[in-house]
N, C-alpha and C positions, 0 to 999 in steps of 0.2 A: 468487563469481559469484552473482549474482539471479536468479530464473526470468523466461524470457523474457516475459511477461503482465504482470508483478506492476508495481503502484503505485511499489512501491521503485526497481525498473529505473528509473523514469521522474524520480523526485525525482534519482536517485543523477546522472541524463545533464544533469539542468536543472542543480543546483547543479555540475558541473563546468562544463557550456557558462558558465554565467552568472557563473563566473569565474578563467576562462582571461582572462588578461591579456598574451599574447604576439601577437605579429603572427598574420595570417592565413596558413594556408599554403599555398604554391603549387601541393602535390599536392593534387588533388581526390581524391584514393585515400590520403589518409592512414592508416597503418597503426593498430587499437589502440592499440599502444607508444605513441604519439604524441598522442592524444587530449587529454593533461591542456594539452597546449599549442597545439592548435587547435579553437578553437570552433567553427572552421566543420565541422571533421567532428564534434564534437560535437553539433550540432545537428541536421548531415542524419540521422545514426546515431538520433537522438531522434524527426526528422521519419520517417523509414523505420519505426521500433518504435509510432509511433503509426497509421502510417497499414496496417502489418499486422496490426495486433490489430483496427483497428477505432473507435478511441476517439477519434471526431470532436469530443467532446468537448474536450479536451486540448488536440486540434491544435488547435482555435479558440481556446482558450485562451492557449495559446503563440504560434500562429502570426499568429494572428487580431488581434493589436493596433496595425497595422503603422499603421491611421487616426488612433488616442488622440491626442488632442491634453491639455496639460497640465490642461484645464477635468475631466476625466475623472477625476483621481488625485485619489486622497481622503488623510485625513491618518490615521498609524494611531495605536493606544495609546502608542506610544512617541515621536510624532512625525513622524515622519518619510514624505515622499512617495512616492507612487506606486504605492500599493499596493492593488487592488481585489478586489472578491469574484466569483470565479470560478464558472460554472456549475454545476461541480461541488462549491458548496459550500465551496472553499478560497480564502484569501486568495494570490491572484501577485502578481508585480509586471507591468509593462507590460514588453513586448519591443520596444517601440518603444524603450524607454530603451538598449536593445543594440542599436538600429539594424539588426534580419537585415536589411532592404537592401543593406546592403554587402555581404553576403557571400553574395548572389546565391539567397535566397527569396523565393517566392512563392505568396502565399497558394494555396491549391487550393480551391478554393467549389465546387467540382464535385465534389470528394472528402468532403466536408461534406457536400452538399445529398444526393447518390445514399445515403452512409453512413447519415444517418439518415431517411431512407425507409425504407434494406432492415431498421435497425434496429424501426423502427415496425412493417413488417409483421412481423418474426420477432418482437417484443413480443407482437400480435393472435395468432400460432400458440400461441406459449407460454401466453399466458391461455387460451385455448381448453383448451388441454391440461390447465389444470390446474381448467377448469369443468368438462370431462367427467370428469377424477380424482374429483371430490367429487356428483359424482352418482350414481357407482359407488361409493360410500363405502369407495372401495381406501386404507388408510390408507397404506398404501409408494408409493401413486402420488401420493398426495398430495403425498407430504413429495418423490420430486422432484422432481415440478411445480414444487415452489418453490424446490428446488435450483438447477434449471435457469433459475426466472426469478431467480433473484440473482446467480448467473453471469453472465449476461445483461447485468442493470442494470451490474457491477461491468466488464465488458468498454465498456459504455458512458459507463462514467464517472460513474453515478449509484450510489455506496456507500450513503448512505441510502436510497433505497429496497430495496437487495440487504438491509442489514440489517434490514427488514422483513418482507421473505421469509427469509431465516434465521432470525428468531426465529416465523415461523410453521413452517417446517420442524423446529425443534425439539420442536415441541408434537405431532407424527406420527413419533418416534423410538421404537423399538420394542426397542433392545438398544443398551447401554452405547457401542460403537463406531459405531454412528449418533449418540449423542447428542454423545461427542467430536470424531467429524469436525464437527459442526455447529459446536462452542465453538472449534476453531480457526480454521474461515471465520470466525465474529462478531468473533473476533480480529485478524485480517488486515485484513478490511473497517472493524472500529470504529478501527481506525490508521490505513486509510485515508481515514476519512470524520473524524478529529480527532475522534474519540468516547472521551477516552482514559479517563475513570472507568467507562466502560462495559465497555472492556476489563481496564481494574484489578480491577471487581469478578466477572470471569469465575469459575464455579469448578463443577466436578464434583464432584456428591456421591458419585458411585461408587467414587473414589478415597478414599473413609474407610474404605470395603471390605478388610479384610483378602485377601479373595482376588483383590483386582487392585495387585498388587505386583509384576508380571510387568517383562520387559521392555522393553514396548511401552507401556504406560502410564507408564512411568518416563520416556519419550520423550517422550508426551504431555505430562506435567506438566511437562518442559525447554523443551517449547514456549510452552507458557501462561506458564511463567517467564521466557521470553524476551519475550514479547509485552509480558508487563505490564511487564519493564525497558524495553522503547521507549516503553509510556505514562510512567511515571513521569520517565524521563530528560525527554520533551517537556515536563513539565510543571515541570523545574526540579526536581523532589525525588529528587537524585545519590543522598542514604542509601538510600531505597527501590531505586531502580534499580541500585543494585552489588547490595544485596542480595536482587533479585530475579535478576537475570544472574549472580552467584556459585553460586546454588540450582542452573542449569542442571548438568545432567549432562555428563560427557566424554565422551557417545556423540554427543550434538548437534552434529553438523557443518555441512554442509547440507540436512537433511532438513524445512525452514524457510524456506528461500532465498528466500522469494516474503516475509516479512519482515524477517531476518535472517540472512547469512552468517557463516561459520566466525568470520572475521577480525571480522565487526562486534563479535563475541560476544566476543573476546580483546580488541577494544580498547574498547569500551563497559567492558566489566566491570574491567577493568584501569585505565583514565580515572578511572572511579565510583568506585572503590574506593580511590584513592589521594588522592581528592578529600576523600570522606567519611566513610572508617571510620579506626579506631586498628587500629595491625598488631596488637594483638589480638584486634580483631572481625575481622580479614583469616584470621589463623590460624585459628580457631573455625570460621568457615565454610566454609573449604579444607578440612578435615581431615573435615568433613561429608561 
């Protein structure tokens, strides 16, 4: 399972909805179990997660294309229609090409319009908050000043700018475990923003440290190795990505899940690895 918040929830409910290929179902209360075969509760399940976080963004994005007419799709690298650049920075496709009309949505302009209002003003709070931090040259209030405005941007739907605030929140870290919490937000965010060399090149120098060999930094480093096996796998290079997902440790379950669950982590790495290594480099790095 994904954290209810996270970017991944959201990609995992589109690529399901956007292709369920069975009939609509007549319960409007479709159970879970059921989901992989109707979209329609796929959607609403997607329409409800977007419109409780907040992320008017998204919804517009998904919901918001019901006007597109075909003068609007542009052509991508590979050819092929209908694919444009979304507010937040990622390429969709058009949802008018899925017709939600049939299956009984409707845009919400009113959930859009009031969202980012209350977004705007809780933006003006949080800058404020974090002008008075740096007047008071509180270095911890600083850094969450900026926590809090990338949180913020990233519930909004705008990752590049949260990783702007993240990498100024790193620069007001004051002990090893602020500066990790930080490297695994720019991690989560730089996959959700398509930053994926920026997540490849994450790296803690603390961890060269003989005395951080603990348990919890070994978790850390499962994390970051998980992260960079989703950049590398998006980017086509399977050899990097088995052998950054084989690196993870067997304590990594879901303490992650806002990038990567248990399962993803068995079948990612297990796909990767069958793809791109010899059962010798398989063994070698198992027995690590």
């Amino acid at each position: 399972s994904y954290s209810p918040g996270s970017d991944t929830r959201i990609e995992r409910l589109l690529f399901l909805a956007r292709n369920c290929t069975s009939r609509i179902s007549d319960d409007a209360e479709s159970s879970l179990s059921s989901l992989s075969c109707s979209p329609q509760a796929v959607y609403r399940l997607l329409e409800e997660h977007l419109k409780d976080t907040g992320n008017y963004r998204r919804y517009r994005d998904i919901f918001g294309n019901e006007s597109t007419t075909d003068e609007d799709c542009v052509m991508t690298t590979d050819g092929n229609e209908g694919v444009v650049e979304s507010t937040t920075g990622k390429a969709i496709a058009h949802e008018s090409r899925y017709s939600l009309s049939k299956y009984g949505f409707q845009y919400d302009e009113n959930f859009v319009s009031t969202t980012e209002e209350s977004a705007a003003a809780q933006m003006l709070t949080l800058e404020t908050n974090l002008s008075t931090a740096q007047s008071l040259l509180s270095k911890d209030a600083i850094r969450k000043a900026h926590l809090n405005l990338a949180n913020h941007c990233n519930i909004a739907g705008t990752p590049t700018e949260a990783i702007t605030h993240l990498r100024r929140a790193k620069e007001y870290c004051s002990s090893p475990w602020q500066s990790r919490e930080v490297i695994l937000l720019l991690a989560e965010t730089g996959l959700n923003a398509r930053h994926f060399a920026m997540v490849r090149n994450l790296y803690d120098p603390n961890m060269d440290s003989g005395s951080n060999r603990g348990k919890s930094n070994l978790l850390f480093s499962s994390k970051l190795d998980a992260a960079r096996g989703v950049a590398y796998l998006a980017e086509g290079q399977f050899k990097e990505a088995a052998k950054s997902i084989i690196s993870t440790d067997a304590e990594l379950t879901n303490q992650f899940n806002s990038v990567v669950s248990a399962q993803d982590i068995a079948l990612y790495g297990g796909l990767t690895a069958l793809l791109a290594l010899d059962r010798s480099e398989i063994a070698t790095m198992v027995e690590k």
